[in-house]
FIBA-156518 format. One line per 10 residues: number of its first residue (from 1); their letters; for each residue x, y, z of N, C-alpha, C. Coordinates in Angstrom, 2 decimals. Each point is the difference from the previous one (the first is absolute). Layout:
NUM = A = X,Y,Z,X,Y,Z,X,Y,Z ~ ... .
This chain:
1 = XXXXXXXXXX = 0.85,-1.19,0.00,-0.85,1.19,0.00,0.89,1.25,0.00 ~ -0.50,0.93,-0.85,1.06,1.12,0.38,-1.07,1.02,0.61 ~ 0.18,0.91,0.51,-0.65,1.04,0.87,0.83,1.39,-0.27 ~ -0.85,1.03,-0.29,0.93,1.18,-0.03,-0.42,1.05,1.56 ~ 0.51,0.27,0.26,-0.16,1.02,1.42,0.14,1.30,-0.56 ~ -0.88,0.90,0.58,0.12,1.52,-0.81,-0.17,0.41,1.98 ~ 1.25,1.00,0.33,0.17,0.64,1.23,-0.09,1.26,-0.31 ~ -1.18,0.30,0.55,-1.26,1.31,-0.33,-0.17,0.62,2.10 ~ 1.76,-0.12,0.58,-0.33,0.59,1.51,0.18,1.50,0.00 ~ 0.73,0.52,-1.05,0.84,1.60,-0.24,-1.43,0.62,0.41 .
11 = XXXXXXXXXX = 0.41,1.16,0.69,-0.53,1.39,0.30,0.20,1.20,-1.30 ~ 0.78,-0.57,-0.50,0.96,1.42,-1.16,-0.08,1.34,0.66 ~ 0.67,0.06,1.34,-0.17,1.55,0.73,0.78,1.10,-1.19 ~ 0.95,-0.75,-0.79,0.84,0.98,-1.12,-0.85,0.41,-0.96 ~ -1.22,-0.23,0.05,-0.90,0.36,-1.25,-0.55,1.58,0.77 ~ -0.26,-0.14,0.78,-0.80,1.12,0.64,-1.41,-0.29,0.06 ~ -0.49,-1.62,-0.18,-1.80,0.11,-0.26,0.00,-0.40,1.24 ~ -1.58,0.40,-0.13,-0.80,-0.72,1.13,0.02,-1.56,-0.24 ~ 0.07,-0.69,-0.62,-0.59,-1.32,-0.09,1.09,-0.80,-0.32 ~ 0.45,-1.05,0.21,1.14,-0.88,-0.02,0.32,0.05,-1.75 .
21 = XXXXXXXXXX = 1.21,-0.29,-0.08,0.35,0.66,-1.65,-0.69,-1.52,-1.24 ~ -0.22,-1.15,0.78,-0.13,-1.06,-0.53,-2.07,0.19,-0.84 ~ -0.55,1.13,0.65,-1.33,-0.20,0.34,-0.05,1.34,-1.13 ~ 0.89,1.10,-1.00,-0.14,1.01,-0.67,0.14,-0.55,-1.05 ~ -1.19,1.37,-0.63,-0.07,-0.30,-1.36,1.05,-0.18,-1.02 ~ 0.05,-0.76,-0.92,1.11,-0.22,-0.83,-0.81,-0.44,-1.42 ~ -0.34,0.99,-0.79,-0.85,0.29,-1.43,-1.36,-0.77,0.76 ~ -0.82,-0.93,-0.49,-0.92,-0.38,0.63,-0.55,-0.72,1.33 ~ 1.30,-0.33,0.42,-0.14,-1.27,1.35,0.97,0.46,0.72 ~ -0.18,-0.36,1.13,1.13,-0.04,1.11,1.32,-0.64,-0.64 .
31 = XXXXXXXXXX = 0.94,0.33,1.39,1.55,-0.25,-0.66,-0.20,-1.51,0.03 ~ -0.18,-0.45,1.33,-0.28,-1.40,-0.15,-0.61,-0.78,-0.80 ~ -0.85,0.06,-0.54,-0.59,-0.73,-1.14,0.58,-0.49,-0.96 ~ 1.21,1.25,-0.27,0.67,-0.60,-1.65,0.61,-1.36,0.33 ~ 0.94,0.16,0.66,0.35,-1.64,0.68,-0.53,-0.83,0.54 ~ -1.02,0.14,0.66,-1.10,-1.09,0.00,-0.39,-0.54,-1.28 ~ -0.61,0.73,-0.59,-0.63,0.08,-1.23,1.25,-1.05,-0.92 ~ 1.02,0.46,0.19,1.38,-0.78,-1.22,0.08,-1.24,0.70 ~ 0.17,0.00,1.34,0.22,-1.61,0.86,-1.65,-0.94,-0.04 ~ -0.88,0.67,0.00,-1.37,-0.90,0.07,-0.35,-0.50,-2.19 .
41 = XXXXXXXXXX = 0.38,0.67,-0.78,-0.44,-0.26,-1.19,1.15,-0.77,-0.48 ~ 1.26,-0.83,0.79,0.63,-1.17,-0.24,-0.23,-0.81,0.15 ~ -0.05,-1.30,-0.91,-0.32,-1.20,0.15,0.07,-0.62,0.95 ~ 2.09,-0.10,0.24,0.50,-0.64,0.75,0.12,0.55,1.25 ~ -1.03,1.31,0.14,0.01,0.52,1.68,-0.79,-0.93,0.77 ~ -0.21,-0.60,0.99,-1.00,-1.15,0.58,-0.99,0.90,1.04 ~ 0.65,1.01,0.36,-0.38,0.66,1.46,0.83,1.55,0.31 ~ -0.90,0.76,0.25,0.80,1.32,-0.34,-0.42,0.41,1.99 ~ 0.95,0.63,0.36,-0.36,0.27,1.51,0.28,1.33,-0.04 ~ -0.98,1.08,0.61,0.42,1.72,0.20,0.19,0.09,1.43 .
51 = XXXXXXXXXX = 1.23,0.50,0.61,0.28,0.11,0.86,-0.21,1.44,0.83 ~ -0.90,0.18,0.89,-1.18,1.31,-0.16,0.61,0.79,1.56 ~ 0.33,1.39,-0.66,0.02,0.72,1.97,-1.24,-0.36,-0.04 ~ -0.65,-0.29,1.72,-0.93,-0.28,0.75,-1.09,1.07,-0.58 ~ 0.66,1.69,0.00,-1.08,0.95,0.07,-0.76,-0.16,-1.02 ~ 0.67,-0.57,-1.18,-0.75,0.13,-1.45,-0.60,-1.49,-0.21 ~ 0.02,-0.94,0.56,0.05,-1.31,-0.29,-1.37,-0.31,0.07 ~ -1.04,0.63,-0.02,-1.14,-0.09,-0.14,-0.33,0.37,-1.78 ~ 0.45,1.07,-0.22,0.04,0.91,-1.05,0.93,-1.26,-0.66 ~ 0.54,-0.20,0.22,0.97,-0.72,-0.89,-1.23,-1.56,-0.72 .
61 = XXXXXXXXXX = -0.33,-0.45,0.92,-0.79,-1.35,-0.62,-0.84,0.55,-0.71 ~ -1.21,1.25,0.06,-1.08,0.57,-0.74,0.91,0.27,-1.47 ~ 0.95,0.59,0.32,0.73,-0.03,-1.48,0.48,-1.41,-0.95 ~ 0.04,-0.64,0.67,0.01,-1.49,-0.67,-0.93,-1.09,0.62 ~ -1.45,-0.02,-0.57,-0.78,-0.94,0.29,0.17,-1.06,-0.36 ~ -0.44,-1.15,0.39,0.42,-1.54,-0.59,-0.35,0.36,-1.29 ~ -1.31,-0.12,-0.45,-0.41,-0.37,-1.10,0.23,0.66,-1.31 ~ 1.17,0.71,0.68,0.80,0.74,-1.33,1.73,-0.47,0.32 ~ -0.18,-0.10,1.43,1.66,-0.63,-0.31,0.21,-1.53,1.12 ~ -0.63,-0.91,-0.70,0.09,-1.05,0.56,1.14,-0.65,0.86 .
71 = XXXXXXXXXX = 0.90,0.67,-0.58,1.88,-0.65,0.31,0.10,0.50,1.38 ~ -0.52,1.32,0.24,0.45,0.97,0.94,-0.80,-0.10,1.89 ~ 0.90,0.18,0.77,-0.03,0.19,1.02,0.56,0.97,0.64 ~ -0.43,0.77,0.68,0.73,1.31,0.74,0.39,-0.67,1.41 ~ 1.34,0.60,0.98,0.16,-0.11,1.19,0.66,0.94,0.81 ~ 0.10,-0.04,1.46,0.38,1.20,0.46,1.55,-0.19,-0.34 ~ 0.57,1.57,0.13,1.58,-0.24,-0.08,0.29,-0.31,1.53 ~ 1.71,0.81,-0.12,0.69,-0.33,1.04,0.50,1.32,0.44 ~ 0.97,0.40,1.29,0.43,1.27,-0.08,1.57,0.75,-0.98 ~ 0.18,-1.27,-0.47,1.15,0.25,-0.99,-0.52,-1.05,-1.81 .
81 = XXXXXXXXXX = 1.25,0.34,-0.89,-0.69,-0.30,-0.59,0.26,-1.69,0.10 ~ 1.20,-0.44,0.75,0.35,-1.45,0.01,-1.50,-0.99,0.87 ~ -0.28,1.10,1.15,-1.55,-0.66,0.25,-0.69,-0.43,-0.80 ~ -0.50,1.00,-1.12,-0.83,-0.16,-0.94,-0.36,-1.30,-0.79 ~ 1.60,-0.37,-0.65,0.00,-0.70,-0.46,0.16,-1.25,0.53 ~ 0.27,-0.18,1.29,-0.44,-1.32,0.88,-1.16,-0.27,0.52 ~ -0.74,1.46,-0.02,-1.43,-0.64,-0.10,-0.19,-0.56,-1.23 ~ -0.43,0.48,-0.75,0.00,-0.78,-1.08,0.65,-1.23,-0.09 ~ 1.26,-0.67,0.43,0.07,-0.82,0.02,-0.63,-1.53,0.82 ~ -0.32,0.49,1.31,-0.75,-0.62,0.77,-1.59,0.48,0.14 .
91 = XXXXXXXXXX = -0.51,0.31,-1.35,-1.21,0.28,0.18,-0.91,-1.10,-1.03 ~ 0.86,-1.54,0.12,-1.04,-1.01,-0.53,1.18,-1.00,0.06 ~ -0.45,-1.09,-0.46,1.00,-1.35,-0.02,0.33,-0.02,-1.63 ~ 1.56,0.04,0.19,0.90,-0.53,-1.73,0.81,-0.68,0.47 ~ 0.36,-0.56,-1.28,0.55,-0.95,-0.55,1.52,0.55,-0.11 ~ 1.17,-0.57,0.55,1.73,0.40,-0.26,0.12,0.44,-1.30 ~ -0.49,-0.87,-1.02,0.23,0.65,-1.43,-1.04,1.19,-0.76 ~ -0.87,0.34,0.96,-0.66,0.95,-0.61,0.96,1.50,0.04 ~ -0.24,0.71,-1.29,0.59,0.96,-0.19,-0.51,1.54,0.04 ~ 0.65,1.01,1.12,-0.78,0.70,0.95,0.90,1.30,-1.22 .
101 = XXXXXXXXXX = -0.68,1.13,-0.16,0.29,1.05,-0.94,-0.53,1.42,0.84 ~ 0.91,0.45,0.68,-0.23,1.08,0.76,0.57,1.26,-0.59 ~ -1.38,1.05,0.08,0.29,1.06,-0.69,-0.57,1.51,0.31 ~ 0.66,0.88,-0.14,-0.63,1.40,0.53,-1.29,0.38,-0.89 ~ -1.00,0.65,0.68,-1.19,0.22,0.22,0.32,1.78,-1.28 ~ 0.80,0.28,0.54,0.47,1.28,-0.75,1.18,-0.31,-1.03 ~ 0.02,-0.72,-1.14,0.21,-0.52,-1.21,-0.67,-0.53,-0.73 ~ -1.25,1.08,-0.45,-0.84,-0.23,-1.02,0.05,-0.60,-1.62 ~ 1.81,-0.31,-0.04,-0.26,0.27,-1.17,1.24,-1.37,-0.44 ~ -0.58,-1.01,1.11,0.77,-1.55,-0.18,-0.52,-0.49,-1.38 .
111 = XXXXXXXXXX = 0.28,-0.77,-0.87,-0.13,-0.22,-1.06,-0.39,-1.71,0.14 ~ -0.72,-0.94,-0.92,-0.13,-1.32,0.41,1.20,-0.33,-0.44 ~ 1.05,0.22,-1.07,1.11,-0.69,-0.05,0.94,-0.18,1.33 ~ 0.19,1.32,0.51,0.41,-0.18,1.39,-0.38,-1.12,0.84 ~ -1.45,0.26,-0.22,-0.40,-1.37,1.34,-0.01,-1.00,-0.45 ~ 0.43,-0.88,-1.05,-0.22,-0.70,-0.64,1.20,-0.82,-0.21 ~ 1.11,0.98,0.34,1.74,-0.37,-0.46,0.45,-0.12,1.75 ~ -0.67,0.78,0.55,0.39,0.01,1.60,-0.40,-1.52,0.27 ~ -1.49,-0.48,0.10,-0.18,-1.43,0.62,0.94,-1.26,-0.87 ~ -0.34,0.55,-1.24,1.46,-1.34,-0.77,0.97,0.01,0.43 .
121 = XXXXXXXXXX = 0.77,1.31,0.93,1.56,-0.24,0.08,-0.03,-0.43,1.55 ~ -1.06,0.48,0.62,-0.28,-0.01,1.51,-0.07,-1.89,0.21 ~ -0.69,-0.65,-0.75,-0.09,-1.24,0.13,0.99,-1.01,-0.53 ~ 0.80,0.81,-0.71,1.61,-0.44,-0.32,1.19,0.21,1.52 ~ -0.33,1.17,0.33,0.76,0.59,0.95,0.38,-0.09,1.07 ~ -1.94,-0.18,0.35,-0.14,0.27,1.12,-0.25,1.25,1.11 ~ 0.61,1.43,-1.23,0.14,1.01,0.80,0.46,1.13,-1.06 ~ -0.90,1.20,-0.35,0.46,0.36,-1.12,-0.31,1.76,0.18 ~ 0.49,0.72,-0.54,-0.28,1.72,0.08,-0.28,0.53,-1.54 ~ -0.98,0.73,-0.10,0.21,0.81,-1.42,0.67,1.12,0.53 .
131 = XXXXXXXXXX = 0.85,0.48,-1.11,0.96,1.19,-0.09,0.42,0.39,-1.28 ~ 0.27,1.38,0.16,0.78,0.94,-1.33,1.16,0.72,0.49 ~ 0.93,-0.01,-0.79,1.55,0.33,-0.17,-0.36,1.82,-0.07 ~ 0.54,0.56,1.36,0.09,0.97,0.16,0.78,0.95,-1.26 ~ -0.51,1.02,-0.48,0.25,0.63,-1.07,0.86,1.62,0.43 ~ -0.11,0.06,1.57,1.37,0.57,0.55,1.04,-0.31,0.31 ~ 0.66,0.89,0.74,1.47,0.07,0.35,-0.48,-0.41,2.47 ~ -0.10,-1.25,0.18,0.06,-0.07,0.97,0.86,0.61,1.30 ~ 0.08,1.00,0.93,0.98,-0.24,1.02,-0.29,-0.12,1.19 ~ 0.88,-0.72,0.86,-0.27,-0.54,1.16,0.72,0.97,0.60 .
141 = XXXXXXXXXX = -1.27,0.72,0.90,0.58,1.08,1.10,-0.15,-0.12,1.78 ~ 1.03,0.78,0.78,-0.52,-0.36,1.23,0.79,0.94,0.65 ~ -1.13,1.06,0.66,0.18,1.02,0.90,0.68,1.26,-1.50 ~ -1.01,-0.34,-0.87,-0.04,1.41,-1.27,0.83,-0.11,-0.57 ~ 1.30,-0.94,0.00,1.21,-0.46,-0.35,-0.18,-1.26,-0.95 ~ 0.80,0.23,-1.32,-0.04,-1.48,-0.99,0.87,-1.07,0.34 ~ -0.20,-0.85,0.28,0.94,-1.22,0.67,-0.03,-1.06,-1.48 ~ -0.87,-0.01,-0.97,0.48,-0.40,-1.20,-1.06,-0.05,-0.83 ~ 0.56,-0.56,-1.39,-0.82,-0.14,-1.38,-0.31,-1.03,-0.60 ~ -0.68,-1.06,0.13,-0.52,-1.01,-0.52,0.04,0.28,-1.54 .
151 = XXXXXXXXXX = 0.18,-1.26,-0.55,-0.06,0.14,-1.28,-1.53,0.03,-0.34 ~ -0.52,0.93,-0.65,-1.31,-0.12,-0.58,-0.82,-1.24,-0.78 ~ 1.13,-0.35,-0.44,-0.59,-1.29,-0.67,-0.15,-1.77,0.82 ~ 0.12,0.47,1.27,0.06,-1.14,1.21,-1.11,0.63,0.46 ~ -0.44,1.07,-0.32,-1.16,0.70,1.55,-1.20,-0.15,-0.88 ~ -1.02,-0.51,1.15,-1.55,-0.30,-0.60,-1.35,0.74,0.76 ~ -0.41,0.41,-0.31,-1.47,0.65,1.04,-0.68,-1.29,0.03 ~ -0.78,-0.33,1.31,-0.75,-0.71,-0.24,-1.40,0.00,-0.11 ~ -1.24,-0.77,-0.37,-1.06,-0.02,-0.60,-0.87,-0.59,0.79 ~ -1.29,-0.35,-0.28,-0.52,-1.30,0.40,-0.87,-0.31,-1.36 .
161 = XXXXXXXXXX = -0.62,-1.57,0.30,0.34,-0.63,0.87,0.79,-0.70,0.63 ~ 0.05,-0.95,0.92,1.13,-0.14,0.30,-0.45,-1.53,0.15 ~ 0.58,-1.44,-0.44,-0.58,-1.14,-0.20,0.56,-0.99,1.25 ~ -0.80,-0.83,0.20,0.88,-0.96,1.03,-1.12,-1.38,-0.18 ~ 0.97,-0.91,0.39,-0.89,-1.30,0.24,-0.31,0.04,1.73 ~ -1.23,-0.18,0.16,-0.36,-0.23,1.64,0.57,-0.41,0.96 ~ 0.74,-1.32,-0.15,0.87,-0.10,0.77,0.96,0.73,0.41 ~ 0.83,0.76,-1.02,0.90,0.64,0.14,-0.27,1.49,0.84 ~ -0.58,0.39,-0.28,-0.43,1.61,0.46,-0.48,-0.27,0.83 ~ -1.45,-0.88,0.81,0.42,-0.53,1.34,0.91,-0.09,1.08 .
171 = XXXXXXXXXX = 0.90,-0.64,-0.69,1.26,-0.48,0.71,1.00,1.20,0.36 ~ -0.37,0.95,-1.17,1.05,1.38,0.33,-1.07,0.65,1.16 ~ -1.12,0.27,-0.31,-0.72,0.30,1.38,0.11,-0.02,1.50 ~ -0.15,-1.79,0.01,0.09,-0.18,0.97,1.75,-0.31,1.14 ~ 0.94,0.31,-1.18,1.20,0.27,0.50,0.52,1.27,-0.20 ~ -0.82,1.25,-0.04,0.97,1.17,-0.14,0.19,0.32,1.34 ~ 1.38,0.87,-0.11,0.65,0.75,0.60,-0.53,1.49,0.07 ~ -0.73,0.10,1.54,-1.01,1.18,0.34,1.16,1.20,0.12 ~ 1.01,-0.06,0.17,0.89,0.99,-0.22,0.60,0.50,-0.98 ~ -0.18,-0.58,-1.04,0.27,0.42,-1.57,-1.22,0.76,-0.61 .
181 = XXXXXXXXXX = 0.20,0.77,-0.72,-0.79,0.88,-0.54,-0.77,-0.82,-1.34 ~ -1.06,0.09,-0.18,-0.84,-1.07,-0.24,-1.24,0.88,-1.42 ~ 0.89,0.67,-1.51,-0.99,0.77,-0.53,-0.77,-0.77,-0.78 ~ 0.32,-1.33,-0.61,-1.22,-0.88,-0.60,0.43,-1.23,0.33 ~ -0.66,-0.82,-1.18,-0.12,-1.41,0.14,1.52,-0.53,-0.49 ~ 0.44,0.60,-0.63,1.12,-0.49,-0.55,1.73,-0.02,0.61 ~ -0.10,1.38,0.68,0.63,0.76,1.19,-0.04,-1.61,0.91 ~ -1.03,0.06,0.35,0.19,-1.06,1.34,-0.03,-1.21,-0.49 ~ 0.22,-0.75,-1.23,0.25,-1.36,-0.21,1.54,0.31,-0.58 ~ 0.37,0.88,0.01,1.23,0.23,-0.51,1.24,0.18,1.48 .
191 = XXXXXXXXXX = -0.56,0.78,1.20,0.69,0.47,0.88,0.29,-1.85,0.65 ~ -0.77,-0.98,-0.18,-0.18,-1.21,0.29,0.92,-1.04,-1.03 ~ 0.79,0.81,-0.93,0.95,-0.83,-0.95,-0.56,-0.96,-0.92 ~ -1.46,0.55,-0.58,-0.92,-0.38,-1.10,0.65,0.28,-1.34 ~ -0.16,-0.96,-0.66,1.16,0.63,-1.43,-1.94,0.74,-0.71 ~ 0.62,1.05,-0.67,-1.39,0.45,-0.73,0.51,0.41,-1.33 ~ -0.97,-0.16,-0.92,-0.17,-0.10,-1.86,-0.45,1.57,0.09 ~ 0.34,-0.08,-1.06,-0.47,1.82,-0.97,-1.06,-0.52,-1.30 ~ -0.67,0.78,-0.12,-0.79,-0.05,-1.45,0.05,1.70,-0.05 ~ 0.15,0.18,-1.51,-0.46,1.54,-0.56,-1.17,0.55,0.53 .
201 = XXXXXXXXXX = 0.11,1.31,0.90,-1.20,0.82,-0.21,-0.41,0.55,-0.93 ~ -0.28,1.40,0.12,-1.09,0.60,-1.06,0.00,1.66,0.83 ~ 0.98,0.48,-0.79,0.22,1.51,0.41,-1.79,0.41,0.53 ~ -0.64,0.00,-0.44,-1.65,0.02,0.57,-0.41,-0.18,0.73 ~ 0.58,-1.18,0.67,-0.44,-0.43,1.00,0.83,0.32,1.70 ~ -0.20,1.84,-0.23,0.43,0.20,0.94,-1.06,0.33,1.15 ~ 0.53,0.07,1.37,-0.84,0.39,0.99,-0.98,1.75,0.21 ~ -1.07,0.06,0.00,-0.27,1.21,0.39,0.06,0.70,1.81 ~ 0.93,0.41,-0.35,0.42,1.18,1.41,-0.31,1.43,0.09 ~ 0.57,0.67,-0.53,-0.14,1.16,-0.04,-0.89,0.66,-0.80 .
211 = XXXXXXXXXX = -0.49,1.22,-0.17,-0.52,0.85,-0.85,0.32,-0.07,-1.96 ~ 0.92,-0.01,0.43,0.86,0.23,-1.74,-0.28,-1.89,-0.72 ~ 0.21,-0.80,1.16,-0.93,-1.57,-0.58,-1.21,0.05,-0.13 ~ -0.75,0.74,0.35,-1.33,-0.16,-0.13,-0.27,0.55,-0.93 ~ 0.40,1.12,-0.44,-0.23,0.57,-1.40,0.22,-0.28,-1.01 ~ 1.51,-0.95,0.12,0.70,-0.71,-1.26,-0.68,-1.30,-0.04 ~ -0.94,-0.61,0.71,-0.86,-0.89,0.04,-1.65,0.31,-0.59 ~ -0.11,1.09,0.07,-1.13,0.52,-0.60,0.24,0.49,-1.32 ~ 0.98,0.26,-0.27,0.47,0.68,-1.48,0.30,-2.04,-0.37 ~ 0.77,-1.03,0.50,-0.18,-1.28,-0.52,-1.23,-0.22,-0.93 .
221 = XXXXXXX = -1.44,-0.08,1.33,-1.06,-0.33,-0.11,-0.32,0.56,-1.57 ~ -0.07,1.13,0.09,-0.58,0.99,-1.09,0.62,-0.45,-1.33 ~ 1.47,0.00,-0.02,0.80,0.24,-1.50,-0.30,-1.39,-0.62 ~ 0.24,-1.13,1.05,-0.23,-1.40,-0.47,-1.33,-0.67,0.05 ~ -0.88,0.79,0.54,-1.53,-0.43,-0.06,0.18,-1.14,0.84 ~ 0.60,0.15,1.10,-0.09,-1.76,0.60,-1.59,-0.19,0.74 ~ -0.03,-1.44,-0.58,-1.51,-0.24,0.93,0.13,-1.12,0.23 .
């Protein structure tokens, strides 16, 4: 079974709205939808899970009724985003080889090839990241000072989703290290000496944060007619 997880806990306080940034308009639908919408109209999706702040999580199921999205289940998050996605993980009984596809709620603009190349390599893997080859000049600073320069062509931003077989991401779960800094799923099967796969992102499929993303996400919507 593969399952995609969409983690819909963000506040987006950097937006300046009232309303969590996952829940704004984006051309006709909420931000969330587009990725729902791309993870539920795959074949090989079995089960799509939205991982809901509490406040909206009412609002959140009325926006996806069964009988328009059968796959889908909403649940509460966590107070970080590594909670989140362990709810989701312990929020039903799987199978070791089922393949779990965790992904931000604010990346409207995942593509099915993505999700599609993520669970093939994830079930090869075991453990896999989408990413794109940074198109700057990286430097590593500390205390306003350059301590060095990575070669650009070694440095990657990363993406989601982010693929794993059940067992595995489990297992990084339930053995992390609460003193390590802990920013996704991949972070902490990695801080645990997880070997992890790359597949190509999709310059597009970046996160909305700020002001200047939301616009360049609305100018997306518009120029490419996405629906």
């Amino acid at each position: 079974m593969n399952i995609g997880v969409i983690l819909a806990g963000g506040k987006g306080l950097r937006l300046n709205e009232k309303i969590p940034k996952q829940m704004i308009l984006l051309g006709n639908k909420p931000i969330i939808s587009w990725s729902v919408d791309t993870f539920h109209k795959i074949n090989l999706i079995d089960k799509v899970i939205v991982v809901s702040e509490k406040s909206i999580l009412d609002d959140m199921k009325k926006l996806f009724p069964p009988y328009d999205y059968p796959k889908l289940s909403c649940i509460e998050g966590g107070e970080e985003r590594h909670n989140s996605s362990y709810n989701a993980l312990i929020s039903s009984k799987f199978d070791d080889d089922d393949i779990f596809l965790i992904h931000d709620a604010a990346r409207p603009f995942v593509t099915e090839e993505i999700i599609i190349n993520t669970i093939n390599e994830a079930r090869v893997s075991g453990a896999c990241g989408v990413y794109v080859n940074t198109s700057d000049t990286i430097a590593i600073v500390n205390d306003f000072n350059i301590e060095s320069i990575p070669d650009r062509k070694t440095v990657y931003s990363a993406q989601t989703p982010q693929g794993f077989k059940y067992s595995v991401i489990m297992k990084a779960h339930k053995n992390k290290n609460k003193s390590q800094v802990i920013t996704d799923d991949i972070s902490l099967g990695f801080n645990m000496g997880l070997n992890v796969s790359i597949i190509d992102g999709d310059y597009n499929n970046f996160k909305i944060t700020t002001e200047q993303d939301l616009r360049f996400a609305e100018f997306l919507t518009g120029a490419k007619n996405v629906k």
